[in-house]
MARTI-162688 format. One record per residue: x, y negated, z of N, C-alpha, C in turn; residue in one letter. Coordinates in steps of 0.1 Angstrom, whole numbers, plus 2048, in hexadecimal, padded with zeros to 3 digits. Layout:
% MARTI-162688
XYZXYZXYZA
...
% end
This chain:
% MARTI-162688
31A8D9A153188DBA243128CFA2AX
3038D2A302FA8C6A363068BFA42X
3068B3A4830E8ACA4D30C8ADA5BX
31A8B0A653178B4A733128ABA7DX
3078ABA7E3018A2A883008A6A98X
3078A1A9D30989EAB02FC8A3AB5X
2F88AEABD2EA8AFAC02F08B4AD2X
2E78AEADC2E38B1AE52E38C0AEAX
2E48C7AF12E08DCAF02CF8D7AF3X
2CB8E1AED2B98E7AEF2BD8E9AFCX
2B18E3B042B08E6B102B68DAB1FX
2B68D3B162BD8CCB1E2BA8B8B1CX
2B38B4B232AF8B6B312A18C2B33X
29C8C6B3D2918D4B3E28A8CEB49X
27C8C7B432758C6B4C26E8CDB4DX
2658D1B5B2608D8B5E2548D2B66X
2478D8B5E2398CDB652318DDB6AX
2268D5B732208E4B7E2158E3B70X
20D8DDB6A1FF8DBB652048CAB58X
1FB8D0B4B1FC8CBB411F28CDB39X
1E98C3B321E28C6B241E88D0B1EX
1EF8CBB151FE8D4B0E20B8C9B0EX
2138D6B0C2258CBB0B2258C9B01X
21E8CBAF32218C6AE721A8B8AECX
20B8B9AEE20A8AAAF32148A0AF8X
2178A6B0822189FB0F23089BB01X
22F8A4B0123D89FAF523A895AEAX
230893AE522A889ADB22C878AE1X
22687AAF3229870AF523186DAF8X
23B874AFE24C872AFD252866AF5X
24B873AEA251867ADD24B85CADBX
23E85CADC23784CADA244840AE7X
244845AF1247840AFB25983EAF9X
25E846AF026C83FAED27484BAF4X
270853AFA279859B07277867B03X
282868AF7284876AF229287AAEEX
29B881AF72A8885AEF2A2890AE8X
2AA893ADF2AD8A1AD82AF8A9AE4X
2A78B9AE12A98C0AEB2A38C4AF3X
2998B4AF82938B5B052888C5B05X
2868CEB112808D5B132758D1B1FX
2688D2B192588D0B252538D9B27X
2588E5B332518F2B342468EBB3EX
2398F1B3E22E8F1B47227900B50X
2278FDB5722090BB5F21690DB5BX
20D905B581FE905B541FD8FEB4BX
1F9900B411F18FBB311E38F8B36X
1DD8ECB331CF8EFB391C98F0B29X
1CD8E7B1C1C98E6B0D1D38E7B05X
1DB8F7B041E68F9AFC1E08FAAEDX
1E68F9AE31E48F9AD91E9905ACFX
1E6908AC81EA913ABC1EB910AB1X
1ED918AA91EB914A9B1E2916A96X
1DC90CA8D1CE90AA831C7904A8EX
1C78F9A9A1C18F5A9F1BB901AA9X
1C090BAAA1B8918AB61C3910AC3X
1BB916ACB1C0912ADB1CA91EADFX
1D591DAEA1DD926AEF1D6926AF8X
1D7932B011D2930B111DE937B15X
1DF937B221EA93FB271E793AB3BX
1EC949B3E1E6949B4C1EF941B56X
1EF938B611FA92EB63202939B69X
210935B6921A932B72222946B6AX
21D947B6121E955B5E226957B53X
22194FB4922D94DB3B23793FB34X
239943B2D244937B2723992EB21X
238920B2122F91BB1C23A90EB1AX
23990DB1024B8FEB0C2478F5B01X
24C8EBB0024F8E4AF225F8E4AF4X
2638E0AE826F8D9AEA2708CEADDX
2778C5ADF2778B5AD82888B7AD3X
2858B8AC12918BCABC2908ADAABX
29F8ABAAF2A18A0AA32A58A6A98X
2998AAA8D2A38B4A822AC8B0A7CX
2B28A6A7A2C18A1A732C78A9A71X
2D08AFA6C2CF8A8A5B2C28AEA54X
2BB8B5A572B18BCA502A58B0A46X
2A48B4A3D2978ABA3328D8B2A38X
27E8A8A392708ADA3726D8BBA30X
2788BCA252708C5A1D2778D3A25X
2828D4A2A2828E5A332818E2A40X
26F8DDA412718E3A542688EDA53X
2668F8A49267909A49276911A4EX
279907A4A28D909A5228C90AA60X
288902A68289901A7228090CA7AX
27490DA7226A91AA7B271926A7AX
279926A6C281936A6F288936A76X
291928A7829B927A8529392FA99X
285927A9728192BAA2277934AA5X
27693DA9B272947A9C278952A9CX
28794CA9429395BA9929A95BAA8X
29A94DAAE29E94AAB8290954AC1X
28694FAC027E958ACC27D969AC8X
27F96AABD28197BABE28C97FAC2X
29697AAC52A297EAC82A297EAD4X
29C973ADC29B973AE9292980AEEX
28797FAE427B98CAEB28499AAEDX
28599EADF28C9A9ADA2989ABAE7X
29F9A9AEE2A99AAAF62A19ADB02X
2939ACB0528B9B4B102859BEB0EX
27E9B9B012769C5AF92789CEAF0X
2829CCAE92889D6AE32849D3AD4X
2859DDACC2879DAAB827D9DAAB9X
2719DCABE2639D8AB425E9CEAB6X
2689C2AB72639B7AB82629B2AACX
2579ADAA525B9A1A97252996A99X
255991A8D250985A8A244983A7FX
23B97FA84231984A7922C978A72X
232975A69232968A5D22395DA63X
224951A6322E94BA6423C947A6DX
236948A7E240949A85237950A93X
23095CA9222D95FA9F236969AA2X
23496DAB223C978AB7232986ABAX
234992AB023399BAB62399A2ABAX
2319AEAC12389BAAC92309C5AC0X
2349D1ABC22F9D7AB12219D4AADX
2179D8AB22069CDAA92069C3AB1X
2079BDABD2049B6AC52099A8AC6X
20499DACA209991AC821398FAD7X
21898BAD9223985AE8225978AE4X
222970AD7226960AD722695CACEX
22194BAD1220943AC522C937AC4X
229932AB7233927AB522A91BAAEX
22B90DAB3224907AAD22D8F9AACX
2308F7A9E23A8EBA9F2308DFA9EX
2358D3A9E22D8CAA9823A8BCA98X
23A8BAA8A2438B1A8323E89FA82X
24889AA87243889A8724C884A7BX
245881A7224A879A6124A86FA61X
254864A5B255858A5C253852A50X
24A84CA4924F848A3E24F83BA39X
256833A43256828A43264827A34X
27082FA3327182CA2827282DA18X
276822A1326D822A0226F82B9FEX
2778399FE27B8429F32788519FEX
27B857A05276861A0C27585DA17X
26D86CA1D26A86BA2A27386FA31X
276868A4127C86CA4E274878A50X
27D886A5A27A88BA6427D886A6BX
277883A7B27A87BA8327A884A8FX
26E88DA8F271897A9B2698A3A9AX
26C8B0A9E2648BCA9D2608BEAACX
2518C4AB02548C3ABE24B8D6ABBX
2588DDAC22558EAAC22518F3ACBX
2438F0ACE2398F8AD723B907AD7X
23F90DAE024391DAE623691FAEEX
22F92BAE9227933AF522D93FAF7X
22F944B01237954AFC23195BB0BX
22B967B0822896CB14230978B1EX
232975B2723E976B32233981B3DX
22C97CB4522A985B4D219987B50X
21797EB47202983B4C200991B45X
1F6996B4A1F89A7B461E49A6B43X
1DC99AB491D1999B431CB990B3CX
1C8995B2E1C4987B261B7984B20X
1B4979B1B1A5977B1819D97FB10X
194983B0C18E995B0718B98DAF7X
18B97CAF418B97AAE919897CAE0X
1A1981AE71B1982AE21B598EADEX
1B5990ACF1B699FACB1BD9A9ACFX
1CB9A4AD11D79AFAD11E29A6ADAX
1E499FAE61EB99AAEA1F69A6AF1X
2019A2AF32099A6AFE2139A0B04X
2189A2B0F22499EB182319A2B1AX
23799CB1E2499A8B232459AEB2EX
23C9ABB3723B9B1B4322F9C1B3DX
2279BBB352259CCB3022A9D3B28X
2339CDB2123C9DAB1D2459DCB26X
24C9D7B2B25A9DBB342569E6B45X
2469DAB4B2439DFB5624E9D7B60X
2559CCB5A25D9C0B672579B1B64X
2579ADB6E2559A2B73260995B73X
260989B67268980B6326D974B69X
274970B6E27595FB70271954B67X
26994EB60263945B5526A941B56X
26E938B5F27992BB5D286933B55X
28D939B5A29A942B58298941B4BX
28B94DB4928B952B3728A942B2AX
282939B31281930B2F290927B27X
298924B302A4924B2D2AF926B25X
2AA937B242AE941B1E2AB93EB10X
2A193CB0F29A93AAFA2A092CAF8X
2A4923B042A9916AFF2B5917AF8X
2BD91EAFE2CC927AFC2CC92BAF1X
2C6931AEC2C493BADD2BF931AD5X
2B5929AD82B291EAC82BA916AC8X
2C290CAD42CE907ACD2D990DAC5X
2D8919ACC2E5921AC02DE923AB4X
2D4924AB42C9929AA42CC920A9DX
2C8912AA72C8903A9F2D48FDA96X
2E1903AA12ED8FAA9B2F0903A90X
2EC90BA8D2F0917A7D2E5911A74X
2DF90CA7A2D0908A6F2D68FDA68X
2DB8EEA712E08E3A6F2EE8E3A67X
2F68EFA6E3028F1A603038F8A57X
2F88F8A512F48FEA462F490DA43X
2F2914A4F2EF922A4E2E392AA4EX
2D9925A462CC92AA482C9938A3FX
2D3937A332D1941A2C2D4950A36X
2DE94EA3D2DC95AA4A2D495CA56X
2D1953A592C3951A622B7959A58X
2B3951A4F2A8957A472A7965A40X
2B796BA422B597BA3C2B3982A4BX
2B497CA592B0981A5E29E982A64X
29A974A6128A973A6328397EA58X
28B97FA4B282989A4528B995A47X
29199AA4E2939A7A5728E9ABA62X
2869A1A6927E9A2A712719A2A6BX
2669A0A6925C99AA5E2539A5A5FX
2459A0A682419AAA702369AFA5FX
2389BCA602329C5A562379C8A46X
2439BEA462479C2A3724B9CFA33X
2489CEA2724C9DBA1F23D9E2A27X
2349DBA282269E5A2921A9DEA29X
20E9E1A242069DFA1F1FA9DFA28X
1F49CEA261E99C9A311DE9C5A2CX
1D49C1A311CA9C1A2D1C49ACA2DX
1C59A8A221C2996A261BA994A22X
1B2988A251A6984A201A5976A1AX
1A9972A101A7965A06197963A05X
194957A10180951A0B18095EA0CX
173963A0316C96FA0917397AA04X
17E97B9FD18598A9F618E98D9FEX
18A997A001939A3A0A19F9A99FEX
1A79ADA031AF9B59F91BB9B7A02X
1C79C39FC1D09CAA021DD9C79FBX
1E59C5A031F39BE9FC1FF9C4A02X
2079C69FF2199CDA0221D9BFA04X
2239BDA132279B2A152389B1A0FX
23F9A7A082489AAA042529A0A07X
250998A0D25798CA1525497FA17X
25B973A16255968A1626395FA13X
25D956A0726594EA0426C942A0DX
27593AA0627F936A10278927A12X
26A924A0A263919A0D25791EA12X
257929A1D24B930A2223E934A22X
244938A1223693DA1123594DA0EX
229956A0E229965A1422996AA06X
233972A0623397C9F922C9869F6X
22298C9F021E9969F221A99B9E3X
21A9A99E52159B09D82069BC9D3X
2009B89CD1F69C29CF1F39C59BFX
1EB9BD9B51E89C39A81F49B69A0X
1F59AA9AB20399F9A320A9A09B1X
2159959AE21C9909B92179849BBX
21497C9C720F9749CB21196C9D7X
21195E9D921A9589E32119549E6X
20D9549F62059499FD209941A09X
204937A0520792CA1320192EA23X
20892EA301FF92DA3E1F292AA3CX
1E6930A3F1D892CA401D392EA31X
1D8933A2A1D593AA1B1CD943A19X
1D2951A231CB95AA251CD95EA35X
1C5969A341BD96EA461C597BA46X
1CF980A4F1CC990A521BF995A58X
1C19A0A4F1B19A5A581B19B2A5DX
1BF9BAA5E1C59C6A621C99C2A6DX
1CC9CDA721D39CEA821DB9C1A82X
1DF9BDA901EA9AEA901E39A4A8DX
1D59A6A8D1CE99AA851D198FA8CX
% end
């Protein structure tokens, strides 16, 4: 049993800025600058250069969706499971969604949010490594970028499949509130993660696990081919089956089916 470490609640302190590059930025300097508890939450109304994963941009329309970092000290966690921690906050934001939206909400490997084909949000961690000493490396901090879309109902025409709460439900959210709200749920995600409860967290990420047990279409360099998704291991990588069984890493291969 990993050792109980004292943590701050998610969420707490909650700043709240009108206009920002991005808060993963703002949070980077945080930490350069010394002035980071565990916890700390940077929601912004406006992203003017949000970021995504593989280097793509987020956009998001201001004052409309959840747009957050939060600055978390993984202790006790090692370098080698912060896949730990994305399942942590990726089951945390389905949980949050799913309680507006209802069961077709998943998670579609590695940590995005959908709503049956449609995207509603991303997750973009980014990890600060220390390796200042002789035998392994420090984690020193995760800073975990939330886009999640709340109430724009119009999006950019280069964006395949996006959606909102406000177009599925047809109501109109408080950000800040909901905001809050996901803070609430990943501390509780977090402190099961830290006392060693991930093996139940993670049978519920692959209970969610947008398309398993069905067969998609990916593209490895230039080979197309069709696979039965069949889960994803507990060092995250994507299971799949087609003429072998075969494991690939994030940015390995492309969906090229629906959900792309």
């Amino acid at each position: 049993m990993p050792q109980q470490i004292t943590h701050n609640p998610i969420g707490t302190p909650f700043i709240e800025l009108q206009s920002i590059d991005s808060t993963n930025n703002y949070a980077r300097r945080l930490i350069q600058d010394s002035l980071t508890p565990h916890g700390l939450a940077i929601f912004s109304h406006e992203q003017l250069a949000g970021k995504g994963q593989r280097g793509k941009a987020w956009t998001s329309e201001k004052d409309a969706n959840i747009i957050m970092s939060i600055l978390v000290n993984p202790e006790p966690l090692q370098v080698s499971q912060q896949f730990q921690l994305s399942v942590c906050v990726s089951i945390a934001i389905n949980d949050f969604f799913s309680k507006y939206a209802g069961d077709s909400t998943k998670i579609k490997w590695p940590n995005d949010l959908y709503w049956q084909d449609r995207k509603a949000g991303g997750v973009l961690i980014e990890n600060i490594v220390s390796s200042q000493q002789p035998i392994v490396d420090s984690w020193k901090w995760a800073i975990i970028g939330t886009g999640i879309n709340i109430n724009q109902t119009s999006f950019p025409s280069n964006l395949q499949n996006p959606v909102s709460l406000k177009q599925i439900t047809g109501k109109h959210y408080d950000v800040i509130t909901l905001a809050k709200e996901l803070c609430q749920l990943l501390d509780e995600k977090f402190k099961k993660l830290i006392a060693g409860n991930f093996e139940d967290i993670f049978l519920q990420y692959l209970f969610y696990l947008y398309k398993r047990n069905e067969k998609v279409k990916f593209k490895k360099d230039n080979y197309v081919f069709e696979a039965l998704i069949k889960g994803v291991s507990t060092s995250g990588k994507l299971i799949v089956q087609h003429s072998i069984e075969e494991e690939f890493d994030f940015g390995e291969v492309e969906w090229i089916k629906s959900g792309k």
